[in-house]
N, C-alpha and C positions, 0 to 999 in steps of 0.2 A: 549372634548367639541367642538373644530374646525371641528371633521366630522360630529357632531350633526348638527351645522351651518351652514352645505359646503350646499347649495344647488345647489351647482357646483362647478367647481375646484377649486374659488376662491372667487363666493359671496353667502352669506346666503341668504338662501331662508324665504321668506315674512313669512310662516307661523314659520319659527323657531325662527325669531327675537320677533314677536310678543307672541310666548311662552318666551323666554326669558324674555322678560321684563313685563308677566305677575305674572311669577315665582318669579323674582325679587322684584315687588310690595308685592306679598304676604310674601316672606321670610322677609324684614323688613315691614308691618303693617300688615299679617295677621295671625296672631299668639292672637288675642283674640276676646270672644263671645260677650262681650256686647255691644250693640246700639251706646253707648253715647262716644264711643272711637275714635280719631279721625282717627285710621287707618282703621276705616269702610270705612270712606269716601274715603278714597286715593285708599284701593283694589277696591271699587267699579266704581270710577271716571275709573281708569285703566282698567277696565274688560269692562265697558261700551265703552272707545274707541277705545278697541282690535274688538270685538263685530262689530263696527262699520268700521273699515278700513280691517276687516280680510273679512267683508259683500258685502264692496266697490271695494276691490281690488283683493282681493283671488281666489283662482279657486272653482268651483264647491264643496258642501262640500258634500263626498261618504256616506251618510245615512245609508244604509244597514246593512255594517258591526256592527253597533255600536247600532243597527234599538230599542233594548230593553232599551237599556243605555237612549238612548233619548224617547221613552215612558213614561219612570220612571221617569225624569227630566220635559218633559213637563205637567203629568198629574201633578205632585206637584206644578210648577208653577201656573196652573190651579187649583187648589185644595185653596191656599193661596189668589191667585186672586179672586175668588168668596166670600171668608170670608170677603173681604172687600167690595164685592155690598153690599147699603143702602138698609136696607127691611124695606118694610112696618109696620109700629106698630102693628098691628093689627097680622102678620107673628112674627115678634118679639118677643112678647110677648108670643106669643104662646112655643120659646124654653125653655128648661129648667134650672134652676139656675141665671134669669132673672129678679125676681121679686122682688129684692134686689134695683137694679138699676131703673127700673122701677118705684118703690114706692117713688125715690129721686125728681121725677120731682114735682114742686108744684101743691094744687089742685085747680081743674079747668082751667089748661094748659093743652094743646095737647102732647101724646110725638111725639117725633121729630121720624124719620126716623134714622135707625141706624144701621149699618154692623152685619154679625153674631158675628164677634169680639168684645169683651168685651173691649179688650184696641189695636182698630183699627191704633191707632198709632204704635205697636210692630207689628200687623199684615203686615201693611206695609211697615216697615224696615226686616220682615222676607219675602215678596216678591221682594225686591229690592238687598236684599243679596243674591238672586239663581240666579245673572247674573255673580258671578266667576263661578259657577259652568256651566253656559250655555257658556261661552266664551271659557272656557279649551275644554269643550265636542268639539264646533265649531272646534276648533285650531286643535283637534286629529283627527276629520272628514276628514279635510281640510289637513292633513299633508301626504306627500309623503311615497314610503316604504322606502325611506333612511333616513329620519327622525324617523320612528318607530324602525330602529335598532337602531337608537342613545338614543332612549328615558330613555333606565332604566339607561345609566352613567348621564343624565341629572339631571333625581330625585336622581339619589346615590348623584352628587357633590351638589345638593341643602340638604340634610339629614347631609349631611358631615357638610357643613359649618354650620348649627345649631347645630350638634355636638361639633363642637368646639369652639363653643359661650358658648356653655353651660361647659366644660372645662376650658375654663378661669373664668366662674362663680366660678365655684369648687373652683379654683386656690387664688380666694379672690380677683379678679378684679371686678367690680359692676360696674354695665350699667344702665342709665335708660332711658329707650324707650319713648319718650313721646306718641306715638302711640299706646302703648297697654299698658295694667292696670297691669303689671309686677308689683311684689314684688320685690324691690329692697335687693340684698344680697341673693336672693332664687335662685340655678342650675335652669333654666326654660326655658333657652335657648330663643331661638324669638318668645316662646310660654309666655302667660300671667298665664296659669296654669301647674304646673310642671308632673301635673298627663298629661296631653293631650304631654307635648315635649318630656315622657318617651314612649308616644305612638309611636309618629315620629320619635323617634330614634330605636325603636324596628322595624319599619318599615325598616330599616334599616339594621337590619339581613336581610330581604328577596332579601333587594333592592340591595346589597351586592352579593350575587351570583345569581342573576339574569343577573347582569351585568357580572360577572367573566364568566357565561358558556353562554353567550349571542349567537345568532346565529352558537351555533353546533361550532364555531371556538374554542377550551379551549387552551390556554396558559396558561405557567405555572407563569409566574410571574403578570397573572389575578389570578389566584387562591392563591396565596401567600398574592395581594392586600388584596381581598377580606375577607379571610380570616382575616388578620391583623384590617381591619377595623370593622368586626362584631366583632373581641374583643375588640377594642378601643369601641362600641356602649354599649354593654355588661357593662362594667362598670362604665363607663356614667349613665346608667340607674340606676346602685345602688346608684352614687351619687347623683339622682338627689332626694332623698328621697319617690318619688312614691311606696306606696306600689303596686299599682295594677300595676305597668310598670313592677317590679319586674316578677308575674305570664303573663304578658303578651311578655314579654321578654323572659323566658323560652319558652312560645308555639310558638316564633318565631323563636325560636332556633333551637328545633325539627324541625319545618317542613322546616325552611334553609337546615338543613342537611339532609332531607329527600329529596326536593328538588335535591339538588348540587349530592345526589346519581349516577343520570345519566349523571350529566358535569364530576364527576370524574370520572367516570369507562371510559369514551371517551379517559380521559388525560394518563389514566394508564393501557389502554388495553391491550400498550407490553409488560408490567412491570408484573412480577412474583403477582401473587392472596393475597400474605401475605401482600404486600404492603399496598392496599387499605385500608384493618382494622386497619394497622399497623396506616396512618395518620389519620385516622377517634381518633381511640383512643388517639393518639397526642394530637388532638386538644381538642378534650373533658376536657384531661388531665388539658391543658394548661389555658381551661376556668376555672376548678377547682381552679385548683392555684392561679392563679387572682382573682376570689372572694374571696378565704380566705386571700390573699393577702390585698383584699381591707377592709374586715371586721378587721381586725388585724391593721390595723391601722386606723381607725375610719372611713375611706369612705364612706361605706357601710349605707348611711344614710336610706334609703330603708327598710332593716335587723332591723336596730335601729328601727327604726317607728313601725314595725309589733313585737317588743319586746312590745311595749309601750301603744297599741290597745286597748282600751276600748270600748266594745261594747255598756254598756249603754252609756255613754257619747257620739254617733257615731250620727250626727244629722240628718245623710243619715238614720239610722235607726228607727230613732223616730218618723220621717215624713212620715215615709211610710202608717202607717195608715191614717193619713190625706188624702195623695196624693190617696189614692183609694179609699177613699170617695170622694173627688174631681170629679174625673174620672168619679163614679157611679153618681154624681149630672149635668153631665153636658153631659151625655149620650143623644140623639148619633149623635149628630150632633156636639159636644165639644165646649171650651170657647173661642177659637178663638188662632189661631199661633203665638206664643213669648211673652204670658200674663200668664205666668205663677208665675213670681214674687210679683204681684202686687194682683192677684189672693190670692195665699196664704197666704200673710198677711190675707186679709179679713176673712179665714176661720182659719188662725193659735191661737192654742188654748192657755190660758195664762203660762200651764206649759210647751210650747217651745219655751217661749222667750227668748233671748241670745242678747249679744252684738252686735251679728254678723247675717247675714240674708241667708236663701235660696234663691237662685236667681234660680236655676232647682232644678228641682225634683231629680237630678243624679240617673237617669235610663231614658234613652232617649225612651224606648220603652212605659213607662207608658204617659211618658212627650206629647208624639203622639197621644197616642190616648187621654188623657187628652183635648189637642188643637186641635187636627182633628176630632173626634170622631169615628163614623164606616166608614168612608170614609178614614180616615189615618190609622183607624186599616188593613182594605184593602190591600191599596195600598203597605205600612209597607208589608205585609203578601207574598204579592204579589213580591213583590222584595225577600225578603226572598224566596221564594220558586223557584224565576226562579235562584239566586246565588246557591240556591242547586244541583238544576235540570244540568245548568251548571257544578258548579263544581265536579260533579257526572261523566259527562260526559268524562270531560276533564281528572282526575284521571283517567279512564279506558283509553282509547285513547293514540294511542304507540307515545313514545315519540318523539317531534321535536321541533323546533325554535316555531312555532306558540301553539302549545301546552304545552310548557314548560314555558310562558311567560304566559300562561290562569292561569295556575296551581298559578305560582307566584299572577298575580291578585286576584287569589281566595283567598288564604291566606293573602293578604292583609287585601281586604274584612272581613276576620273573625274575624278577631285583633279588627276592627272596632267596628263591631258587640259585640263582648267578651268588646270590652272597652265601648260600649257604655249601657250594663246593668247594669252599677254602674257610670257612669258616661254622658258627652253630647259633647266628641269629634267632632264631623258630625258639631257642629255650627260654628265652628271656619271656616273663609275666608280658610286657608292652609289646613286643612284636609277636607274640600269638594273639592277642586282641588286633593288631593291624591285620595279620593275615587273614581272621574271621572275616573283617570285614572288606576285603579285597574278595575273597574267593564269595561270597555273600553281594555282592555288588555283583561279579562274573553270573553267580545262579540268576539274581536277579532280572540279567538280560533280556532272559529267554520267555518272561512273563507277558503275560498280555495284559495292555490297560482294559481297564473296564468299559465296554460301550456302551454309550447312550441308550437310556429306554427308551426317544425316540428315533425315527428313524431319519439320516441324513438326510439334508435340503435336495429338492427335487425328485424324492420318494415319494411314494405315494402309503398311507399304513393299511 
């Protein structure tokens, strides 16, 4: 962490400090999605006046590299921002699944002017929550190249210590956060939902040997680190009860050690050929063991859950026909950004009512176009397709420091993705700051280092 800091031999540099204690805000309050929490207020107070002295004081921020990242971010800003202009009644009423609301006003009053947003109050707390996201983006613009080699121990020690928050949870130590709507007694780590910190911790596999084979230098006792700690994550994840952390944990697994392929053949080039499979197999081994390890004594809360699985009773399941009737009634302009709760009561039918309430849709891709309609289906699409087009790129592309860190982002990215068709990870304050800097590592790929002013050995100038 001190050479993350160093922005010279001995003082941190403005842009690192202000990561730091943005990082820090979000690992204690932003770890949950809903509005009324008061760790919304605290990440966003803090993002707001990173935002503002990183604006005031900072250098120049390099756009370019990052030029799609920030696309993506401002057209959604824009996007949520125009859902809240006041339209004209006459415009209004014109949208569809409106006539509900409309018909509330008494008769012979005028209706009032009214935002495309059904409940423009959600609409506005989901425009005011894309300033962590636009703060991190600024801070990685704005940040030197000796801060971006330091960045992946950065995020590994922030994954870590939610890691190990969420281990003393296991342990039968109980926290309660008053800033996020944590189940008290539930593995959930600095997250409010245990399914989203098994997310964060799976990120973890990647962010783990990202950091081990960071700039082409491999040391062995970073690959020993690194290693030790995607098993410490590994298992975490089974205790945190998440069944979907479980298969997302596997897919990070794989592509970790697909990844770390080319940091290990660097480390063990003068080492005899048998080696390399020899610890590959090692460690596979050693993960096996630790999971039946941890099922064998009841850990494995994860395993347990997916023994226990009821699909009728699954209420992600049941809703799904609603939610795409939803969808088709509020086509194509949609009901407005973060009214989704309040929405579905209105439509929810009386054989799915429970105790307990859907607050998302859990599947963030319907959830989008649901509240954006073709304009989020779009943009949605559109990001999808430049992460592919990317990560396409950068897979092919011979391996180095700046390519090997795209890859990593890429596979971030897909975790996301993969978690957010069953679930709505992306809302949460802490994993929009990860996905910046995933899809911001992907931009980064495609940069070119700067070449020497003079000219290479055996040239002549």
């Amino acid at each position: 962490m001190r050479a993350f800091l160093a922005g010279s031999a001995w003082r941190p540099s403005l842009v690192a400090v202000l990561f730091c204690g943005l990082m820090a805000a979000l690992w204690i309050a932003g770890g949950a999605s809903q509005s009324a929490e008061a760790g919304q207020a605290v990440v966003r107070l803090v993002a707001a006046v990173v935002l503002v002295i990183a604006l005031l004081l900072g250098q120049r921020p390099a756009l370019a590299p990052a030029r799609p990242v920030w696309v993506i971010l401002t057209a959604s800003c824009l996007l949520v921002a125009v859902q809240c202009v006041p339209l004209p009644p006459t415009i209004w009423q014109l949208l569809p699944g409106r006539e509900v609301f409309a018909a509330a006003v008494p008769p012979g009053a005028s209706q009032p002017w009214r935002p495309l947003a059904i409940v423009p109050s959600a609409a506005l707390n989901a425009c005011f929550s894309l300033t962590v996201p636009l703060a991190m983006l600024l801070l990685l613009s704005m940040s030197s190249e000796r801060d971006r080699r330091h960045l992946p121990a950065a995020m590994l020690a922030v994954v870590t210590a939610g890691a190990l928050l969420g281990l003393l949870q296991m342990s039968g130590s109980t926290f309660d956060n008053p800033l996020i709507n944590e189940t008290v007694g539930q593995a959930s780590g600095n997250f409010a939902n245990r399914n989203h910190f098994a997310l964060f911790v799976a990120l973890g596999c990647l962010l783990a040997p990202a950091w081990a084979f960071r700039e082409g230098r491999v040391h062995m006792w970073r690959a020993g680190v690194g290693g030790g700690l995607v098993l410490l994550f590994v298992l975490i994840v089974l205790g945190t009860g998440s069944r979907a952390g479980l298969g997302l944990c596997t897919v990070a697994l794989v592509l970790g050690l697909t990844m770390a392929h080319w940091g290990l053949h660097q480390l063990l080039r003068r080492l005899p050929r048998w080696v390399f499979p020899a610890i590959m197999t090692a460690f596979i081994v050693m993960v096996g063991i630790s999971v039946l390890a941890s099922v064998t004594m009841n850990r494995a809360a994860g395993i347990e859950r997916l023994r226990d699985i009821d699909p009728g009773q699954d209420m992600r399941g049941l809703a799904l026909p609603v939610v795409l009737a939803m969808v088709r009634d509020y086509l194509p302009f949609g009901a407005g950004t973060g009214g989704f709760d309040p929405l579905f009561r209105l439509h929810e039918p009386l054989s799915l009512l429970r105790t307990t309430y859907l607050n998302h849709a859990h599947n963030d891709f319907l959830e989008i176009v649901l509240e954006a309609g073709i304009p989020g289906l779009l943009l949605l699409g559109a990001a999808i397709i430049w992460w592919g087009v990317e990560s396409f790129r950068m897979w092919r592309a011979t391996p180095s420091r700046r390519v090997m860190l795209a890859r990593f982002g890429s596979a971030m990215l897909l975790l996301v993705l993969l978690a957010s068709a069953f679930d709505y990870p992306a809302r949460t304050p802490m994993m929009m700051a990860m996905i910046v800097v995933a899809a911001t590592w992907l931009s980064w790929g495609r940069e070119r280092a700067p070449r020497p002013a003079l000219p290479a050995e055996g040239r002549h100038l």
